[in-house]
mmJSON file of the N, C-alpha and C atoms, coordinates in Angstrom:
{"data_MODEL":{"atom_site":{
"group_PDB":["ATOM","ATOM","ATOM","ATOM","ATOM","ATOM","ATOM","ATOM","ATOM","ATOM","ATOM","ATOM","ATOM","ATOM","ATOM","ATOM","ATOM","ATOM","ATOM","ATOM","ATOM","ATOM","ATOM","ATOM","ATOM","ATOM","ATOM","ATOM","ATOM","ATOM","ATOM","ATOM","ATOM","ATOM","ATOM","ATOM","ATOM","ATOM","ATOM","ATOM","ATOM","ATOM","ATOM","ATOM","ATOM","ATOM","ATOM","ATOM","ATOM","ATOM","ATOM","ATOM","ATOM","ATOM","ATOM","ATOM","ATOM","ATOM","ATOM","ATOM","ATOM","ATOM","ATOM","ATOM","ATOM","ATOM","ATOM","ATOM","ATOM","ATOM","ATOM","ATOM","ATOM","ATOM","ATOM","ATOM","ATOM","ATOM","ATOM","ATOM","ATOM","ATOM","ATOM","ATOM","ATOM","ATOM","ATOM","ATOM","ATOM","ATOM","ATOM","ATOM","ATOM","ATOM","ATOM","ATOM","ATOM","ATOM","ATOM","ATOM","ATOM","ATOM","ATOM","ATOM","ATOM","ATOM","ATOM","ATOM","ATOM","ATOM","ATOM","ATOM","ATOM","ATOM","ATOM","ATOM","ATOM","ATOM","ATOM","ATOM","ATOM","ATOM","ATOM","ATOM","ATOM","ATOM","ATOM","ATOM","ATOM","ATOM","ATOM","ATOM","ATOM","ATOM","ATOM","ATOM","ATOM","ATOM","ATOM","ATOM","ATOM","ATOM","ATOM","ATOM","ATOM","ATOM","ATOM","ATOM","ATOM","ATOM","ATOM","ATOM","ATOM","ATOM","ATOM","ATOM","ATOM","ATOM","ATOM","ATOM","ATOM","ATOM","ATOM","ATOM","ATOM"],
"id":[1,2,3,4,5,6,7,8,9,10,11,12,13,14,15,16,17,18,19,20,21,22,23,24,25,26,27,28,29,30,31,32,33,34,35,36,37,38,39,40,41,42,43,44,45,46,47,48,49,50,51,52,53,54,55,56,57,58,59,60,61,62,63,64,65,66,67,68,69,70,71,72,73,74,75,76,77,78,79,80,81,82,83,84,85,86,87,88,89,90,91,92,93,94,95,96,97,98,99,100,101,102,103,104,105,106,107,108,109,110,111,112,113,114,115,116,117,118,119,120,121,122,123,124,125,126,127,128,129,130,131,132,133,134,135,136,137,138,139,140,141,142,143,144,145,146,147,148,149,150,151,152,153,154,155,156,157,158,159,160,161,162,163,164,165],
"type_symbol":["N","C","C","N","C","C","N","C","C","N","C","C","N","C","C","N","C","C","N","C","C","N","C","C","N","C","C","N","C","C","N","C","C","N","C","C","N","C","C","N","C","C","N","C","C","N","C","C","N","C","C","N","C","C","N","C","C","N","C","C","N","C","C","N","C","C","N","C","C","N","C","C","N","C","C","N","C","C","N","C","C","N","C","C","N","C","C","N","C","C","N","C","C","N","C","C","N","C","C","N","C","C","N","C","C","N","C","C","N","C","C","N","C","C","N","C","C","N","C","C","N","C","C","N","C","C","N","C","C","N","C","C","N","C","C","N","C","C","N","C","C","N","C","C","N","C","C","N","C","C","N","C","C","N","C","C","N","C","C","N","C","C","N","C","C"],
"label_atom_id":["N","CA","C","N","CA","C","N","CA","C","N","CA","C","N","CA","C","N","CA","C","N","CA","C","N","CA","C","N","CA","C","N","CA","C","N","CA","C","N","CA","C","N","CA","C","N","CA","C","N","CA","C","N","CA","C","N","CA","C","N","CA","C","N","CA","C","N","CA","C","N","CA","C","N","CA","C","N","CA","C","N","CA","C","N","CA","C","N","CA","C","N","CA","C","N","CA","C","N","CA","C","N","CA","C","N","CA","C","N","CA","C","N","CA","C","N","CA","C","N","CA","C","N","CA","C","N","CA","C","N","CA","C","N","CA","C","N","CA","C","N","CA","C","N","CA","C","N","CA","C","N","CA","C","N","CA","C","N","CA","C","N","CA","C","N","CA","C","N","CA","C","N","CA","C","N","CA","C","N","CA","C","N","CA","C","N","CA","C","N","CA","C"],
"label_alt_id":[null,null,null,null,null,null,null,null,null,null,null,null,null,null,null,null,null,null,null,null,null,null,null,null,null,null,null,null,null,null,null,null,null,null,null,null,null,null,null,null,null,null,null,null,null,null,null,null,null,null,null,null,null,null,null,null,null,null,null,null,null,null,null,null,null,null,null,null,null,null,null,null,null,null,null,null,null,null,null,null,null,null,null,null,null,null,null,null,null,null,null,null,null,null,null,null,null,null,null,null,null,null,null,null,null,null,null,null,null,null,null,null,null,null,null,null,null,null,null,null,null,null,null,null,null,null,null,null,null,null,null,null,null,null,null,null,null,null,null,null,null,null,null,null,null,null,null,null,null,null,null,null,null,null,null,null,null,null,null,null,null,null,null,null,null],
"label_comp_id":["UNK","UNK","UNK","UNK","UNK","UNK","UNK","UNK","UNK","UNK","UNK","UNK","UNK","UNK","UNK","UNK","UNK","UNK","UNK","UNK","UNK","UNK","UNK","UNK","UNK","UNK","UNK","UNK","UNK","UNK","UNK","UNK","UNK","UNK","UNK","UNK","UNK","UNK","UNK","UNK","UNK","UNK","UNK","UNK","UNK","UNK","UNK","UNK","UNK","UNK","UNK","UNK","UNK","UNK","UNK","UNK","UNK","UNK","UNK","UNK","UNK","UNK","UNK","UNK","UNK","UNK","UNK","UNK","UNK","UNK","UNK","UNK","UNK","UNK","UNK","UNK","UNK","UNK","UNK","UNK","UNK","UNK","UNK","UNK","UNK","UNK","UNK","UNK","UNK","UNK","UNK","UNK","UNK","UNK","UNK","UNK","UNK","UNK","UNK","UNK","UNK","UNK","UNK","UNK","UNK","UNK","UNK","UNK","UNK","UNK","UNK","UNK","UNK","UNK","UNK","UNK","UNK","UNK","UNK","UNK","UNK","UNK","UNK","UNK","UNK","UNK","UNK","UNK","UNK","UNK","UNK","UNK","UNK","UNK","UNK","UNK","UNK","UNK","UNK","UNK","UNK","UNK","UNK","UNK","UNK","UNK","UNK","UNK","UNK","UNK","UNK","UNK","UNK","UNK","UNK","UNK","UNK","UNK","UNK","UNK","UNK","UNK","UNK","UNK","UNK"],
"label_asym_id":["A","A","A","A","A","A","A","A","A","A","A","A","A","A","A","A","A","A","A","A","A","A","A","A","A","A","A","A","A","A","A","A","A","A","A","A","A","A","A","A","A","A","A","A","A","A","A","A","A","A","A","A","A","A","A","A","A","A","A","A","A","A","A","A","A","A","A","A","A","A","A","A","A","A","A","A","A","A","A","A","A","A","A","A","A","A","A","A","A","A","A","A","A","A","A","A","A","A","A","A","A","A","A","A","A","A","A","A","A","A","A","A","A","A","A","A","A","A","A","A","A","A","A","A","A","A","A","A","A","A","A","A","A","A","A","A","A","A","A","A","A","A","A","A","A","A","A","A","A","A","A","A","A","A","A","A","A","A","A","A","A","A","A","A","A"],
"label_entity_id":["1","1","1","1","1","1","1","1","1","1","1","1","1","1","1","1","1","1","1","1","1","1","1","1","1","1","1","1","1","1","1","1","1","1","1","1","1","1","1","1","1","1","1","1","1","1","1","1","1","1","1","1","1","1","1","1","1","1","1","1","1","1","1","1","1","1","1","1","1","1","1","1","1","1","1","1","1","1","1","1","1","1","1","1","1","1","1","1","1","1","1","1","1","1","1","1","1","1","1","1","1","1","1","1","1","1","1","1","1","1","1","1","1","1","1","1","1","1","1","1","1","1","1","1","1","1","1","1","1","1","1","1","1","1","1","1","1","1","1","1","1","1","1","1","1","1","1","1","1","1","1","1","1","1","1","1","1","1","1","1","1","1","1","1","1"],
"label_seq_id":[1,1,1,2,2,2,3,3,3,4,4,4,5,5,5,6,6,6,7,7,7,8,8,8,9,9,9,10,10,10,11,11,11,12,12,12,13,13,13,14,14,14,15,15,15,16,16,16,17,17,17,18,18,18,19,19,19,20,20,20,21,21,21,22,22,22,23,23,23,24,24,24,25,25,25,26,26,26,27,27,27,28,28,28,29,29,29,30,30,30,31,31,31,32,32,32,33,33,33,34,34,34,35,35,35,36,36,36,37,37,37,38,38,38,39,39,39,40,40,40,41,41,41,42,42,42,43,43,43,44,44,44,45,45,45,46,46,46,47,47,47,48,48,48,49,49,49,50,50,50,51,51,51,52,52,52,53,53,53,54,54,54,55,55,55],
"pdbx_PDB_ins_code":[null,null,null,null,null,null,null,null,null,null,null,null,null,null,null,null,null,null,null,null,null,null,null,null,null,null,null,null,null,null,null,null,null,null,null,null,null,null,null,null,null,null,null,null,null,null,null,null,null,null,null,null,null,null,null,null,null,null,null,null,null,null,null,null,null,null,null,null,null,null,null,null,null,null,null,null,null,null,null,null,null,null,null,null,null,null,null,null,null,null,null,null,null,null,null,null,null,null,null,null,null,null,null,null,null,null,null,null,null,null,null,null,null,null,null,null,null,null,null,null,null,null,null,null,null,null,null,null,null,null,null,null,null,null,null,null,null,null,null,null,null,null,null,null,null,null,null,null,null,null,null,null,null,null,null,null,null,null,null,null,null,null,null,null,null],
"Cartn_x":[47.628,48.697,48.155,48.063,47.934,48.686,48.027,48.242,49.831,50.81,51.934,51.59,51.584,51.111,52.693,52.768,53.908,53.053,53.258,52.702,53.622,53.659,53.977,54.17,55.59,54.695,55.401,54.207,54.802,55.84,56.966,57.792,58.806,59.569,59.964,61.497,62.46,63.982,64.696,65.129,65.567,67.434,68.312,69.642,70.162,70.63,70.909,72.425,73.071,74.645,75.051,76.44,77.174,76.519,76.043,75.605,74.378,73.283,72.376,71.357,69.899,69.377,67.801,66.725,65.63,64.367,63.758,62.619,61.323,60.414,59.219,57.972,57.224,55.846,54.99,54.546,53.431,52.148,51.648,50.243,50.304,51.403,51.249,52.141,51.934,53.154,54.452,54.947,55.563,57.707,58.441,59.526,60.703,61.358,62.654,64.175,65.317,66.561,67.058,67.871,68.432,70.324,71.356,72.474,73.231,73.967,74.353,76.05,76.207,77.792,78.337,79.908,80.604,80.174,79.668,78.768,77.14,76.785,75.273,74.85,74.229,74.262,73.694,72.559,72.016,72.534,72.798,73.904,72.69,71.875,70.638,69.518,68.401,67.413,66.642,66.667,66.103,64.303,64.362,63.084,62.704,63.849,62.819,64.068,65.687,66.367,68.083,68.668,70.48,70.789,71.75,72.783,73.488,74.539,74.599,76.081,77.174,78.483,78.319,79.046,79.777,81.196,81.16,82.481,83.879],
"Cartn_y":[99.71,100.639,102.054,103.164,104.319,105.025,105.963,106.643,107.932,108.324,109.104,110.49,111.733,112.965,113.773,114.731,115.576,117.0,117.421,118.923,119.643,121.308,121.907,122.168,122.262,122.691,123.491,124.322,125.791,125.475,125.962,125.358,126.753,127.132,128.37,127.95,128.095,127.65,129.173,128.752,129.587,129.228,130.144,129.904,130.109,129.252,129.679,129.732,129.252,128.802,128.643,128.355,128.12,127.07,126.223,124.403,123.977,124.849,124.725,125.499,124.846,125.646,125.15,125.916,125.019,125.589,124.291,123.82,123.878,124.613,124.656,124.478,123.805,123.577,124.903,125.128,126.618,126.618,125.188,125.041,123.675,122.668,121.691,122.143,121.739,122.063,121.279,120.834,120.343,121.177,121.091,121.706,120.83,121.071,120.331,120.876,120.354,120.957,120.37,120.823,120.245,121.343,119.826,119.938,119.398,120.671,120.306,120.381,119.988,119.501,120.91,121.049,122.048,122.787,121.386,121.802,122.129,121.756,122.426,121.469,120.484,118.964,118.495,118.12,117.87,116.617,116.436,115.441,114.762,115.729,115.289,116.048,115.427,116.071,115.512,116.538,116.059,115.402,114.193,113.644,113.003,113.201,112.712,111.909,112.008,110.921,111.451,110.743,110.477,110.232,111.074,110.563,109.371,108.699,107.54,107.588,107.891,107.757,106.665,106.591,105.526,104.902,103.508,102.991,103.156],
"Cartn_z":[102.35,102.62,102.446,103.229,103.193,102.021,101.732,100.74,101.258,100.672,101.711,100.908,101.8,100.888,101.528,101.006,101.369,101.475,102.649,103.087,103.952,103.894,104.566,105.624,106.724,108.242,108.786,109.55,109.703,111.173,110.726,111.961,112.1,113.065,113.553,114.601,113.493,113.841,114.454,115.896,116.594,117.315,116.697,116.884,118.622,118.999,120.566,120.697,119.907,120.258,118.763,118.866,117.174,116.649,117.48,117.035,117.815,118.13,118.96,118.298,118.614,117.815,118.336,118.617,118.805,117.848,117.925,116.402,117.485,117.004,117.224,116.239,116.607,115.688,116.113,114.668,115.178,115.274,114.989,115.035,115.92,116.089,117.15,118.379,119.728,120.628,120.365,119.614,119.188,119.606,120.457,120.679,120.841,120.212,120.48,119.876,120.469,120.43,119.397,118.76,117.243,117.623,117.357,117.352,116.265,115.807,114.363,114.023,113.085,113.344,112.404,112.282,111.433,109.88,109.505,108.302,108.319,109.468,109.841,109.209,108.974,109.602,110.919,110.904,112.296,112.689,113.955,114.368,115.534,116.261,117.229,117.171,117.274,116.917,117.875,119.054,120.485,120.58,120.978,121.193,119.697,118.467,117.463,116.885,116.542,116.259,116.794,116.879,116.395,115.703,114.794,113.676,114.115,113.609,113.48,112.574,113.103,112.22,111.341,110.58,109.741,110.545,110.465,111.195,110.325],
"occupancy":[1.0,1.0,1.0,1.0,1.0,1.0,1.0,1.0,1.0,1.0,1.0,1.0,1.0,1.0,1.0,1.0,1.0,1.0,1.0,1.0,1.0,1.0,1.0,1.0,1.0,1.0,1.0,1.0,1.0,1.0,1.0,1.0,1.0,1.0,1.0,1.0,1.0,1.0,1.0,1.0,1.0,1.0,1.0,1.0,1.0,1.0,1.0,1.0,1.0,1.0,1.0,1.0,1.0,1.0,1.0,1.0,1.0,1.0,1.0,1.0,1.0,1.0,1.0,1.0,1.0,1.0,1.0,1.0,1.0,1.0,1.0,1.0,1.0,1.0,1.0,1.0,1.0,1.0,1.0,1.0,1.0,1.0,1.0,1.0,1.0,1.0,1.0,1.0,1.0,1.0,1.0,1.0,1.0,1.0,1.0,1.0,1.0,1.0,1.0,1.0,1.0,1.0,1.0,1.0,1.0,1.0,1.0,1.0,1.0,1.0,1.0,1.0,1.0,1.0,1.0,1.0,1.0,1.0,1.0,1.0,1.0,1.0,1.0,1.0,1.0,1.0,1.0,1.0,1.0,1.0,1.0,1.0,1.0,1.0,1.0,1.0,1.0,1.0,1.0,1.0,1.0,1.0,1.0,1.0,1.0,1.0,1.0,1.0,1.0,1.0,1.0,1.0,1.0,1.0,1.0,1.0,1.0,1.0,1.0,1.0,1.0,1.0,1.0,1.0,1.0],
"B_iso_or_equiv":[0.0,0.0,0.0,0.0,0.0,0.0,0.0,0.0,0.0,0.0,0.0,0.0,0.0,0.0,0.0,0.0,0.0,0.0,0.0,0.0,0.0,0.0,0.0,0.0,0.0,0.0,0.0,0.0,0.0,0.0,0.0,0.0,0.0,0.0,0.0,0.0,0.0,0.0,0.0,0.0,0.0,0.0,0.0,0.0,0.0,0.0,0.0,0.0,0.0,0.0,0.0,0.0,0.0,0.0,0.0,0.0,0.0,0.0,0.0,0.0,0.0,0.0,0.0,0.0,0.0,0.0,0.0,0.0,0.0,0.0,0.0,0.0,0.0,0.0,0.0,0.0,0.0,0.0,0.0,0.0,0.0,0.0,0.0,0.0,0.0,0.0,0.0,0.0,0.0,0.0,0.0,0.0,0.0,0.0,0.0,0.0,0.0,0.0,0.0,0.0,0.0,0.0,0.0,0.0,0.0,0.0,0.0,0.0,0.0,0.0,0.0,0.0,0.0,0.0,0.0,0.0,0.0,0.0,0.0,0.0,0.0,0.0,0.0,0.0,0.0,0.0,0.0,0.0,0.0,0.0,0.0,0.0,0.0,0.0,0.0,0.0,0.0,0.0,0.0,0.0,0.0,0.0,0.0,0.0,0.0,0.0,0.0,0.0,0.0,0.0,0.0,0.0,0.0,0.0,0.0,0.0,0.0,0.0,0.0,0.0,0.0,0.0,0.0,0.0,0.0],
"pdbx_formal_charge":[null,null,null,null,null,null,null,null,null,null,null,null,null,null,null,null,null,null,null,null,null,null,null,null,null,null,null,null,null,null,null,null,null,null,null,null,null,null,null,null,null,null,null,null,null,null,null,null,null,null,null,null,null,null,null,null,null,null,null,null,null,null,null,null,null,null,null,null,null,null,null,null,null,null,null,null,null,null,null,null,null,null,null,null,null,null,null,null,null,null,null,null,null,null,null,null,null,null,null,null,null,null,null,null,null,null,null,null,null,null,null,null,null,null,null,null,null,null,null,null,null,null,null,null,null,null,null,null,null,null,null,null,null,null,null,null,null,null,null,null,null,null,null,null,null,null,null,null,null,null,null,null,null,null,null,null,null,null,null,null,null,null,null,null,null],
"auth_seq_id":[1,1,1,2,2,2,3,3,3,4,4,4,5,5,5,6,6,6,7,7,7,8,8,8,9,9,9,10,10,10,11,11,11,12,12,12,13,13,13,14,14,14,15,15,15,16,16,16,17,17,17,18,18,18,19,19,19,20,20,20,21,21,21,22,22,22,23,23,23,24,24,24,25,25,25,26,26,26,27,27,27,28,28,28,29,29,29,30,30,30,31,31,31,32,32,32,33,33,33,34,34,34,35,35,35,36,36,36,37,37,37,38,38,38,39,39,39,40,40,40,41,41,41,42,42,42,43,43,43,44,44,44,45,45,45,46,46,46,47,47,47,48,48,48,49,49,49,50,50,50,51,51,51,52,52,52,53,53,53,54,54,54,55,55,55],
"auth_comp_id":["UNK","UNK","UNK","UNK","UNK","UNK","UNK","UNK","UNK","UNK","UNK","UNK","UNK","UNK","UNK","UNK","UNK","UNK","UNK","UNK","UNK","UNK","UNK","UNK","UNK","UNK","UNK","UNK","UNK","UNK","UNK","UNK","UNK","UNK","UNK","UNK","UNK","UNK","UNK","UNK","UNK","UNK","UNK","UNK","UNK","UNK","UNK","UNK","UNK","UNK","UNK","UNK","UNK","UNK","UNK","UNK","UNK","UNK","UNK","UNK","UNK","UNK","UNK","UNK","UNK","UNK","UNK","UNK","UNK","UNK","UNK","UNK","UNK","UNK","UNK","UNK","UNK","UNK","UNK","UNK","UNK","UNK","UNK","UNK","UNK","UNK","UNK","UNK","UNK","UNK","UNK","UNK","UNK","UNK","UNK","UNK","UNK","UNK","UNK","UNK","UNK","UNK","UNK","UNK","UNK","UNK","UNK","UNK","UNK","UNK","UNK","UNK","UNK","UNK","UNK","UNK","UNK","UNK","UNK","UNK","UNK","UNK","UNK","UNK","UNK","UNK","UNK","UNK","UNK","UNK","UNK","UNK","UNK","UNK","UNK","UNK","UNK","UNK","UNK","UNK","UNK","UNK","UNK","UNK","UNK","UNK","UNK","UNK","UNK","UNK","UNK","UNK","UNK","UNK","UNK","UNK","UNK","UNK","UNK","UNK","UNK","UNK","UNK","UNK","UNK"],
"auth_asym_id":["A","A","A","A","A","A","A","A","A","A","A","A","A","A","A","A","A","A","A","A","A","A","A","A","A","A","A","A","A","A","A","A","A","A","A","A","A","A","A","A","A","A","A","A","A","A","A","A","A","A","A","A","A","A","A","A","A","A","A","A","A","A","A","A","A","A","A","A","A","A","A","A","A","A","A","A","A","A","A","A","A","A","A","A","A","A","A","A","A","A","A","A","A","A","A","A","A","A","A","A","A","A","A","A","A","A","A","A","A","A","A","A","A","A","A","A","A","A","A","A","A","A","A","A","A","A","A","A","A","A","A","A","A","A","A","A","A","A","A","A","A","A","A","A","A","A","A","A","A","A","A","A","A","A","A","A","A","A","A","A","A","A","A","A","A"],
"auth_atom_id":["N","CA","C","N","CA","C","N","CA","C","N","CA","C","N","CA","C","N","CA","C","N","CA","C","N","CA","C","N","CA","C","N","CA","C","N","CA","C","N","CA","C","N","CA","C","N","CA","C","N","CA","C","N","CA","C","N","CA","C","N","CA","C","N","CA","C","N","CA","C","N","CA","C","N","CA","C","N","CA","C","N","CA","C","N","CA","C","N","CA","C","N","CA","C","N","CA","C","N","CA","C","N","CA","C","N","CA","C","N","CA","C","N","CA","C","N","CA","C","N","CA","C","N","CA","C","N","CA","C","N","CA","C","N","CA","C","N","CA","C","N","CA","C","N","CA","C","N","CA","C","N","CA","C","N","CA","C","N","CA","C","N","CA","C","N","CA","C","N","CA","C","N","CA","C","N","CA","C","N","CA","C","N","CA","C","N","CA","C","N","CA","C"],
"pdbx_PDB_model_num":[1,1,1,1,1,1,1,1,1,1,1,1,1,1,1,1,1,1,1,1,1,1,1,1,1,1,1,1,1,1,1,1,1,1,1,1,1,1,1,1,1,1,1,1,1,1,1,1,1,1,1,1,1,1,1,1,1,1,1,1,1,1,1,1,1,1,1,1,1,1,1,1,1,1,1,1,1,1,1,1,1,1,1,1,1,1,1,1,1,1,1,1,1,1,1,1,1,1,1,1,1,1,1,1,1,1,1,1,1,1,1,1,1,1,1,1,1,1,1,1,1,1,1,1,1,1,1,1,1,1,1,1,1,1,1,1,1,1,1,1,1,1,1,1,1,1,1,1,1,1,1,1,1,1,1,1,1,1,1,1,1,1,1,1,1]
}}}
């Protein structure tokens, strides 16, 4: 089993809308859209997951 390390990453959060917002990596190309709910709360996190209500 690999060893798990926790590191820093330089990442650069840009507001577009009340609930829109896009995430960039600054040393990988790394871009994607992040949508967040009333409490700011990411609800989608484009290309990487979906929240998932409770029933």
């Amino acid at each position: 089993m690999p060893a798990l390390t926790i590191a820093p990453a330089a990442r650069r959060y840009t507001r577009l809308a009340a609930h829109r917002h896009r995430s960039q990596g600054l040393f990988r190309g790394f871009r994607g859209g992040l949508l967040v709910d009333a409490e700011g709360l990411v609800r989608v996190y484009e290309g990487t997951f979906t929240r998932v209500e409770a029933p």
